[in-house]
PDB file of N, CA, C and O in Angstrom:
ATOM      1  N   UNK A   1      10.972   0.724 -53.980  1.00  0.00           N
ATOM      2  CA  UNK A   1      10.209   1.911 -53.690  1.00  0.00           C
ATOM      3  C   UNK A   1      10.355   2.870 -54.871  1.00  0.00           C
ATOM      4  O   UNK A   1      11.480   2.926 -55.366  1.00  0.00           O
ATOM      5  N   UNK A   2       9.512   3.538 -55.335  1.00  0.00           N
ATOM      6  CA  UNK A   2       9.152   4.150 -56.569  1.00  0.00           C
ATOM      7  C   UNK A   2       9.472   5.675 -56.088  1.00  0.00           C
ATOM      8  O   UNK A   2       9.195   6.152 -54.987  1.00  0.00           O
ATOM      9  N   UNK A   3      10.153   6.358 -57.230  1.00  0.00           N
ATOM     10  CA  UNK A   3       9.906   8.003 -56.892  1.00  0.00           C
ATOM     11  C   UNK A   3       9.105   8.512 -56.044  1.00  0.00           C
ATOM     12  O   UNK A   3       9.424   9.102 -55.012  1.00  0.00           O
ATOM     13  N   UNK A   4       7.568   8.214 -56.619  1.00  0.00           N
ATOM     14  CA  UNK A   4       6.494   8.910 -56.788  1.00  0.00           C
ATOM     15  C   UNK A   4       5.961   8.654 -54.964  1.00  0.00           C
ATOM     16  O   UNK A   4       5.415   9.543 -54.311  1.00  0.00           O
ATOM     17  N   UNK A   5       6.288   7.228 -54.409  1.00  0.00           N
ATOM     18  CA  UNK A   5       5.675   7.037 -53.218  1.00  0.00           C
ATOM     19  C   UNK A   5       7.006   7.547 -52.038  1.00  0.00           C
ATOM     20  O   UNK A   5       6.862   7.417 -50.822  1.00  0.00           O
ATOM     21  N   UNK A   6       8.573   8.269 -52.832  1.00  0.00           N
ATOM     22  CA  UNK A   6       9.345   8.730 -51.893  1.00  0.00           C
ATOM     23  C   UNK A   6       8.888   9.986 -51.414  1.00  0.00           C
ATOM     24  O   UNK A   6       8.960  10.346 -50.239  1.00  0.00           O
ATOM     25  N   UNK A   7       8.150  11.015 -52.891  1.00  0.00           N
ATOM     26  CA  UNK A   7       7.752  12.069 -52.586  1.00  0.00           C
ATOM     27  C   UNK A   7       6.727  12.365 -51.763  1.00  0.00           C
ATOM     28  O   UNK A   7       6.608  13.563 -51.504  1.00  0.00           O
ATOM     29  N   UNK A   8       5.835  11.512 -51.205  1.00  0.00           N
ATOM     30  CA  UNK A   8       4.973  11.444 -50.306  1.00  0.00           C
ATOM     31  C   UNK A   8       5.144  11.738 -49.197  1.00  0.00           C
ATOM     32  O   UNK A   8       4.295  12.337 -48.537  1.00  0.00           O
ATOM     33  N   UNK A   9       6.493  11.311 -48.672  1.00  0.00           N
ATOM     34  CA  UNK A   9       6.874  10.774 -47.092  1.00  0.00           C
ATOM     35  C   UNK A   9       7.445  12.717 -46.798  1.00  0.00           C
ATOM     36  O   UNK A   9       7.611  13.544 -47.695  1.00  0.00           O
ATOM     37  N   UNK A  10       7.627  12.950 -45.261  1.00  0.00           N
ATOM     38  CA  UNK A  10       7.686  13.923 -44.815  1.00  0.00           C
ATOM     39  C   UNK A  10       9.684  13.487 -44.437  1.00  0.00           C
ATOM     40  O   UNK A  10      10.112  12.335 -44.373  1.00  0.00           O
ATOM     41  N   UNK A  11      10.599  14.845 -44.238  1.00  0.00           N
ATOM     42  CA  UNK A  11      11.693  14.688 -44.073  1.00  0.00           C
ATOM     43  C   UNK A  11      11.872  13.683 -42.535  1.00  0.00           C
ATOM     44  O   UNK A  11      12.964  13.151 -42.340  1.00  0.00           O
ATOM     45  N   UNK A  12      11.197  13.569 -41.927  1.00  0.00           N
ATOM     46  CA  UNK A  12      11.219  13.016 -40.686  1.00  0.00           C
ATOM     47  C   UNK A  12      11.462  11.489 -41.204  1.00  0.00           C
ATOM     48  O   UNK A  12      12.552  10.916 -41.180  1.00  0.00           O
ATOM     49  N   UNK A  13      10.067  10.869 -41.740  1.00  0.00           N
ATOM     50  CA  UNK A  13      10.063   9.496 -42.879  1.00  0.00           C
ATOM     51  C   UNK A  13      11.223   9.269 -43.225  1.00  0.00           C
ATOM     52  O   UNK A  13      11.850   8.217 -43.093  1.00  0.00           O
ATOM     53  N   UNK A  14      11.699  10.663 -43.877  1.00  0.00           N
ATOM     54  CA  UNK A  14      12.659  10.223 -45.126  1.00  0.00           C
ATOM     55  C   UNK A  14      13.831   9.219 -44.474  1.00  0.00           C
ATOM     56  O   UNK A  14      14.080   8.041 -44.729  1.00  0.00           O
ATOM     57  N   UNK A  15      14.581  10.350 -43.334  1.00  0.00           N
ATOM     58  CA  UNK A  15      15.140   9.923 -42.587  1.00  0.00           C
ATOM     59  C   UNK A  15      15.213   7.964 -41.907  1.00  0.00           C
ATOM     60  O   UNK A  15      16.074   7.095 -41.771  1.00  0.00           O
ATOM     61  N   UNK A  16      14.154   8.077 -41.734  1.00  0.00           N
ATOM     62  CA  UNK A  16      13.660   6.917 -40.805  1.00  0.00           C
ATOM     63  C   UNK A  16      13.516   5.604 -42.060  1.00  0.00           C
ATOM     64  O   UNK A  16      13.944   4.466 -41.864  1.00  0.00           O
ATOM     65  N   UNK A  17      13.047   5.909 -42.938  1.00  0.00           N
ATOM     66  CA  UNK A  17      13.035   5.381 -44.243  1.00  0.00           C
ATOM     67  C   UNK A  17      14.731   5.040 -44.346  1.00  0.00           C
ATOM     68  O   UNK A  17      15.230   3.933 -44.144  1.00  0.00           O
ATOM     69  N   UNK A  18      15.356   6.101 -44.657  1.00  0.00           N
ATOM     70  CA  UNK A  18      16.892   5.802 -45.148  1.00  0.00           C
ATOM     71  C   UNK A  18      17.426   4.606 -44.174  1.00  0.00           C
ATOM     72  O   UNK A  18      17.772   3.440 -44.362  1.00  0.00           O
ATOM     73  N   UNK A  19      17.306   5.623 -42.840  1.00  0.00           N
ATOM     74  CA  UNK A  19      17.834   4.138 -41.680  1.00  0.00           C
ATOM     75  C   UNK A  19      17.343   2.680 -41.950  1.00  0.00           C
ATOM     76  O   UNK A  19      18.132   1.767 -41.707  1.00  0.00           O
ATOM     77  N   UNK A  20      16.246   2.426 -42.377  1.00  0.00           N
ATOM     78  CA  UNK A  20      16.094   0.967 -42.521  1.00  0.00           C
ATOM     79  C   UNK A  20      16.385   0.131 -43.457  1.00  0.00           C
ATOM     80  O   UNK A  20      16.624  -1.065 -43.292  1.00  0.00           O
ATOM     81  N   UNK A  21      16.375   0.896 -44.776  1.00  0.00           N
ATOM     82  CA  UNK A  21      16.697   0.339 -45.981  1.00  0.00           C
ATOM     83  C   UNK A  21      18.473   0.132 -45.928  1.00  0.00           C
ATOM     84  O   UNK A  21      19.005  -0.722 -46.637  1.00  0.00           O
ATOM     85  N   UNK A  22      19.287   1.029 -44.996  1.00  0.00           N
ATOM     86  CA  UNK A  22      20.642   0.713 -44.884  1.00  0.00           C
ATOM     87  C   UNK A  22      20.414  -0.428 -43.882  1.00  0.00           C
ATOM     88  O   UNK A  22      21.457  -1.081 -43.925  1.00  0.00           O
ATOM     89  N   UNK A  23      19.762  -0.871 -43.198  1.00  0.00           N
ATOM     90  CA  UNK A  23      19.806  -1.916 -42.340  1.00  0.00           C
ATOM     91  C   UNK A  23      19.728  -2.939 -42.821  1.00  0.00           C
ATOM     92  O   UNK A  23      20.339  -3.896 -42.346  1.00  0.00           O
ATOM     93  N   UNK A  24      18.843  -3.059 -44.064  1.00  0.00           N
ATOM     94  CA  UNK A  24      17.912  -4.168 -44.472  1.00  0.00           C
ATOM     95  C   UNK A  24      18.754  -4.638 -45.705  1.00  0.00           C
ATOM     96  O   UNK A  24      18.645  -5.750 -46.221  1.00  0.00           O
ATOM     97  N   UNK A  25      19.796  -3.429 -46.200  1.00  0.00           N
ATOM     98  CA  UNK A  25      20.858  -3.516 -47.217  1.00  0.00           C
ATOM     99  C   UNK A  25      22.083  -4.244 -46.621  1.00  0.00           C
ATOM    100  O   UNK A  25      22.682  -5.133 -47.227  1.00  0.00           O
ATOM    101  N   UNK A  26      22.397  -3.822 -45.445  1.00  0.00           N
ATOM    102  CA  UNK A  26      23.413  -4.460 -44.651  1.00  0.00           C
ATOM    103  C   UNK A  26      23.317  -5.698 -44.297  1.00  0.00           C
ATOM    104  O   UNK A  26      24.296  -6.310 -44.725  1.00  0.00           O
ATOM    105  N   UNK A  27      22.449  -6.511 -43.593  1.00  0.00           N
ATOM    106  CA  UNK A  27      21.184  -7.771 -44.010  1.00  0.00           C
ATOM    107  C   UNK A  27      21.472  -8.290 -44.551  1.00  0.00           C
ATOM    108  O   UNK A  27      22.142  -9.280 -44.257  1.00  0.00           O
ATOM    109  N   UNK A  28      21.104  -7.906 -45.851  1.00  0.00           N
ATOM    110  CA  UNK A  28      20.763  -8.651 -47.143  1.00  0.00           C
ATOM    111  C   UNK A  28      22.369  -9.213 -47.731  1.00  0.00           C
ATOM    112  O   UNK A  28      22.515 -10.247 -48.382  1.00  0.00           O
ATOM    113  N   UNK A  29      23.503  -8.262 -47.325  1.00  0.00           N
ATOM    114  CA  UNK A  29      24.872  -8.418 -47.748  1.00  0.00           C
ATOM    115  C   UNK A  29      24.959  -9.612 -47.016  1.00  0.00           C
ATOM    116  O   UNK A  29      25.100 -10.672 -47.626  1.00  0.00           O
ATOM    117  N   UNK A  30      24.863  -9.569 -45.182  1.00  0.00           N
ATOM    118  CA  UNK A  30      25.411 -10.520 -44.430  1.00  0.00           C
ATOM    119  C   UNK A  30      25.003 -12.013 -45.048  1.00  0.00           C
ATOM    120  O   UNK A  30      25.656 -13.043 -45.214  1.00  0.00           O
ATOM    121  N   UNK A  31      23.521 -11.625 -45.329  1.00  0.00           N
ATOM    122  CA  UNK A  31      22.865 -13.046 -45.346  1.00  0.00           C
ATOM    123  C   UNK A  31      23.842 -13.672 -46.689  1.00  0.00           C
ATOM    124  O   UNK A  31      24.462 -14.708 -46.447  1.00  0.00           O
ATOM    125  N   UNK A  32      23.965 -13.126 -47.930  1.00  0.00           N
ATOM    126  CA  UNK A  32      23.877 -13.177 -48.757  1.00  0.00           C
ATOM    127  C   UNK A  32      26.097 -14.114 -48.743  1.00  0.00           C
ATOM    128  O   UNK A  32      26.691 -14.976 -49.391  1.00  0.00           O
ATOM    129  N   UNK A  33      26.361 -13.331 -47.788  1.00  0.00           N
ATOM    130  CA  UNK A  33      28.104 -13.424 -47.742  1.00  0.00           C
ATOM    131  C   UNK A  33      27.862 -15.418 -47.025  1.00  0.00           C
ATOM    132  O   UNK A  33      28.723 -16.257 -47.290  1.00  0.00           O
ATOM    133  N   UNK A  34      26.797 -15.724 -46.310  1.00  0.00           N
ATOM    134  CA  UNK A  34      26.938 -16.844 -45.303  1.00  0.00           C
ATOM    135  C   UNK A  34      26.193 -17.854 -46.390  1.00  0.00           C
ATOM    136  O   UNK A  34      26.752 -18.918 -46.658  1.00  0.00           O
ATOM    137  N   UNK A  35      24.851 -17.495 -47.051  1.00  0.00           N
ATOM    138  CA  UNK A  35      24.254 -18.585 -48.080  1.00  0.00           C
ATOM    139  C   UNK A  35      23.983 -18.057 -49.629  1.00  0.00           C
ATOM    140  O   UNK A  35      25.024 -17.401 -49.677  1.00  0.00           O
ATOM    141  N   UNK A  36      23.777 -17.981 -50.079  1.00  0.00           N
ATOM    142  CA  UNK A  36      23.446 -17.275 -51.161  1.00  0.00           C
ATOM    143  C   UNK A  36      22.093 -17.182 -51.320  1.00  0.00           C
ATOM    144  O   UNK A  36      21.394 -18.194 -51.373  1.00  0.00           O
ATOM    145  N   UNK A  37      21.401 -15.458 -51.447  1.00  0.00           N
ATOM    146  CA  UNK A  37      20.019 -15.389 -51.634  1.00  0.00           C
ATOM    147  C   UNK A  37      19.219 -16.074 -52.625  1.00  0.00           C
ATOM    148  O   UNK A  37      19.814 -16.594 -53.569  1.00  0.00           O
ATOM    149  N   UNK A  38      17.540 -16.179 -52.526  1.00  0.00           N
ATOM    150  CA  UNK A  38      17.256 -16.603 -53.347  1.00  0.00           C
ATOM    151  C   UNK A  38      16.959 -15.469 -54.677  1.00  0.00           C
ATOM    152  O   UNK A  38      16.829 -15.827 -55.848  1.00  0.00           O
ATOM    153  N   UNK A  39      16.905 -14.381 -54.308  1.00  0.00           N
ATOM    154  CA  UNK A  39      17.002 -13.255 -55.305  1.00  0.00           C
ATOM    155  C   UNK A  39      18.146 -12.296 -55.012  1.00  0.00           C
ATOM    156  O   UNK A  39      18.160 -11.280 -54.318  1.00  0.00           O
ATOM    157  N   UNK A  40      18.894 -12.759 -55.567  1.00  0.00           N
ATOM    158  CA  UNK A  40      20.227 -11.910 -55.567  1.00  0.00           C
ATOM    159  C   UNK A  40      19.912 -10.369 -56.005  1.00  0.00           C
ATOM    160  O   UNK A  40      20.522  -9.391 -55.573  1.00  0.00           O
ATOM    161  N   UNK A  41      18.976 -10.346 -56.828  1.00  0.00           N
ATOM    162  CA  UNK A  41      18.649  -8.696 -57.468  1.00  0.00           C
ATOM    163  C   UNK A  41      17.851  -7.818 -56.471  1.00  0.00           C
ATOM    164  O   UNK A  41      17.783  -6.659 -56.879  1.00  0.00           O
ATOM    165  N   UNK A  42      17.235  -8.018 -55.299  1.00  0.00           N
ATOM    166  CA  UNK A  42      17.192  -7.605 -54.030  1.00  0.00           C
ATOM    167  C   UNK A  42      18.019  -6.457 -53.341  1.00  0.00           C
ATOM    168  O   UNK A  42      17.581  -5.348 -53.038  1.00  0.00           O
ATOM    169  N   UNK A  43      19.328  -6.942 -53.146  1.00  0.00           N
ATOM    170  CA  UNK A  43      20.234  -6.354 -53.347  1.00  0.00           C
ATOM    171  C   UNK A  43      20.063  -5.011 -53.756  1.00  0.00           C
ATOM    172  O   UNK A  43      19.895  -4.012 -53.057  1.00  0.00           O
ATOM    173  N   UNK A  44      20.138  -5.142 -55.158  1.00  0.00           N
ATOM    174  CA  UNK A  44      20.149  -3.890 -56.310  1.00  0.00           C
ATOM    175  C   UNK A  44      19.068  -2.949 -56.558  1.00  0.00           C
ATOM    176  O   UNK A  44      19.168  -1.838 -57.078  1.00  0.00           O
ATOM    177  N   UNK A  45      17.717  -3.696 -55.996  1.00  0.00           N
ATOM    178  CA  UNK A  45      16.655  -2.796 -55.564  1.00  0.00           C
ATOM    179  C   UNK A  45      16.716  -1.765 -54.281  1.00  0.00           C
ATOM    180  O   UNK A  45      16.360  -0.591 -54.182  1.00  0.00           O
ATOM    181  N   UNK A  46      17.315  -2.683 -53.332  1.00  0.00           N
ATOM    182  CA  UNK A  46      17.684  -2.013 -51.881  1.00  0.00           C
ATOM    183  C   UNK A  46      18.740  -0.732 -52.208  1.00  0.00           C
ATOM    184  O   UNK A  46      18.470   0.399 -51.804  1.00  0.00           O
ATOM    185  N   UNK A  47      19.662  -0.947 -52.786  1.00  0.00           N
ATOM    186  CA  UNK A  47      20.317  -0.228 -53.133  1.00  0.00           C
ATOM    187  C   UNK A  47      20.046   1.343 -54.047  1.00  0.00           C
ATOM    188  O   UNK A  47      20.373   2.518 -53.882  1.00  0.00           O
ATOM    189  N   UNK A  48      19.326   0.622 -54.983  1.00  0.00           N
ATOM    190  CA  UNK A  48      18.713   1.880 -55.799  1.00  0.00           C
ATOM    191  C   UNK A  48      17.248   2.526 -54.951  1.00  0.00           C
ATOM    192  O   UNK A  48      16.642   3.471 -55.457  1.00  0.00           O
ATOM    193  N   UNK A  49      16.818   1.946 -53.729  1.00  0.00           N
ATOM    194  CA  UNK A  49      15.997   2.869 -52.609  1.00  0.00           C
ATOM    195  C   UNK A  49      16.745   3.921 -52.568  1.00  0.00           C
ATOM    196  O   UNK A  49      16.681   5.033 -53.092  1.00  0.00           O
ATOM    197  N   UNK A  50      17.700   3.235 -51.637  1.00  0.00           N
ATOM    198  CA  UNK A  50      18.530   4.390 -50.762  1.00  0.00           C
ATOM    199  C   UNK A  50      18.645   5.397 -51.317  1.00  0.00           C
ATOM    200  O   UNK A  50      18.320   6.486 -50.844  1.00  0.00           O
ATOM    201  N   UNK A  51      19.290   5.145 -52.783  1.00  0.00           N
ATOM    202  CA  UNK A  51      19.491   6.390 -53.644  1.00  0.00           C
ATOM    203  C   UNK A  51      18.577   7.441 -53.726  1.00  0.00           C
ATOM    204  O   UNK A  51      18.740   8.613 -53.386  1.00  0.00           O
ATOM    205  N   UNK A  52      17.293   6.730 -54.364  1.00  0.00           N
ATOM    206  CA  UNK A  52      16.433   7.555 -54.359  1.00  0.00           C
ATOM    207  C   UNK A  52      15.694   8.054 -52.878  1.00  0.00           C
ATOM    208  O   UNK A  52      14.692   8.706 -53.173  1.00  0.00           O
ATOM    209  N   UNK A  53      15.803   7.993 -51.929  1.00  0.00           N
ATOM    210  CA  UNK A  53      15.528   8.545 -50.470  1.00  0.00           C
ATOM    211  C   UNK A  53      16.330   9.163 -50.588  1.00  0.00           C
ATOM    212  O   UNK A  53      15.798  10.272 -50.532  1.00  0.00           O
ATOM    213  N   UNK A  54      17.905   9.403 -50.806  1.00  0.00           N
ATOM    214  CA  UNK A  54      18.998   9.865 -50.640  1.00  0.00           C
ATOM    215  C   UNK A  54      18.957  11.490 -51.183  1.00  0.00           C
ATOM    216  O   UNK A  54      19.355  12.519 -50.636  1.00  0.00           O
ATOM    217  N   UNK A  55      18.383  11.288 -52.332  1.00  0.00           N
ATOM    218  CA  UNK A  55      18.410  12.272 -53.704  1.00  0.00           C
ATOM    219  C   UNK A  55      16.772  12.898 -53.090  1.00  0.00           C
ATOM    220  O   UNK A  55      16.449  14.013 -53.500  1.00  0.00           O
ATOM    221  N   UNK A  56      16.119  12.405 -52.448  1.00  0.00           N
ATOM    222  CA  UNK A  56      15.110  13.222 -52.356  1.00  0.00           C
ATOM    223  C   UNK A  56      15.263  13.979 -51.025  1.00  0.00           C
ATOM    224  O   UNK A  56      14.522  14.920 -50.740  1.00  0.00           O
ATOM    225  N   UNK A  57      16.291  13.523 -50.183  1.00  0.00           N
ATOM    226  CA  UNK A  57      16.330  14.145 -48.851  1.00  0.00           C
ATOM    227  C   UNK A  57      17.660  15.485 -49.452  1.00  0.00           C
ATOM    228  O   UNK A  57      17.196  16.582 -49.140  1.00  0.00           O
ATOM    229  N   UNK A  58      18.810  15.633 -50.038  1.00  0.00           N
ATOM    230  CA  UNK A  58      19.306  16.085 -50.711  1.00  0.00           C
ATOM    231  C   UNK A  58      18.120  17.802 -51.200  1.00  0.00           C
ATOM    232  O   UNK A  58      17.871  18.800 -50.525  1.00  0.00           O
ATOM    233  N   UNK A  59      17.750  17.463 -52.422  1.00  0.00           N
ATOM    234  CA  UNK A  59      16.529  18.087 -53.066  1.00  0.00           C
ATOM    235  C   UNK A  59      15.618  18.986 -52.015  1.00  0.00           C
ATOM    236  O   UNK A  59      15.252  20.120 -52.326  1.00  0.00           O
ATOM    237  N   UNK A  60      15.360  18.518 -51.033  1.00  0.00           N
ATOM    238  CA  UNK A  60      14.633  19.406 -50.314  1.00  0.00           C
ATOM    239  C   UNK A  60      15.367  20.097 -49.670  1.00  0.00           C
ATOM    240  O   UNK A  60      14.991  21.267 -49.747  1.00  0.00           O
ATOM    241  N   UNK A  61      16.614  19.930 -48.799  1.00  0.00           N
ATOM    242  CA  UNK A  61      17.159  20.409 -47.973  1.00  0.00           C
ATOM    243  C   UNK A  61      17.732  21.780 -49.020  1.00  0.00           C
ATOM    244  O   UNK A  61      17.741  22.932 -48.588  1.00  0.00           O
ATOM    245  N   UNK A  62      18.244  21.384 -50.592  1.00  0.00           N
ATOM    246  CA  UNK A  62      18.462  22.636 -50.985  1.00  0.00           C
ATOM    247  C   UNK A  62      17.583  23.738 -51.616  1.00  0.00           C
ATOM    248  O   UNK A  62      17.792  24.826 -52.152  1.00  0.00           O
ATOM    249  N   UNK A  63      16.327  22.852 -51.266  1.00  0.00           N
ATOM    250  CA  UNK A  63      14.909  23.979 -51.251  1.00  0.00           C
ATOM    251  C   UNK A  63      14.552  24.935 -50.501  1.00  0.00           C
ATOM    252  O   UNK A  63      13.509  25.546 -50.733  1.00  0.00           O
TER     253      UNK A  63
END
């Protein structure tokens, strides 16, 4: 997920957004601990979401 399409979403989204991508991050660990993915760099995308949802929910709240 790109900056540009985080800034779109409303704080409600953001929220709801964050919850899934930690789900889908948590997931991706389990699956990943039992077989090994076929894109391990998945992962590191999921990860650098969160951030950026993270940093944009952050940003507004001290707006």
């Amino acid at each position: 997920m790109r900056q540009s399409e985080v800034k779109e979403f409303s704080v409600e989204e953001l929220h709801e957004e964050l919850e899934n991508h930690k789900r889908k991050l948590a997931d991706l660990k389990m699956t990943h601990v039992l077989s090994p993915l076929d894109d391990p760099s998945e992962i590191k995308k999921v990860r650098r979401s969160i951030a950026r949802i993270a940093t944009e929910i952050t940003k507004r709240e001290l707006d």
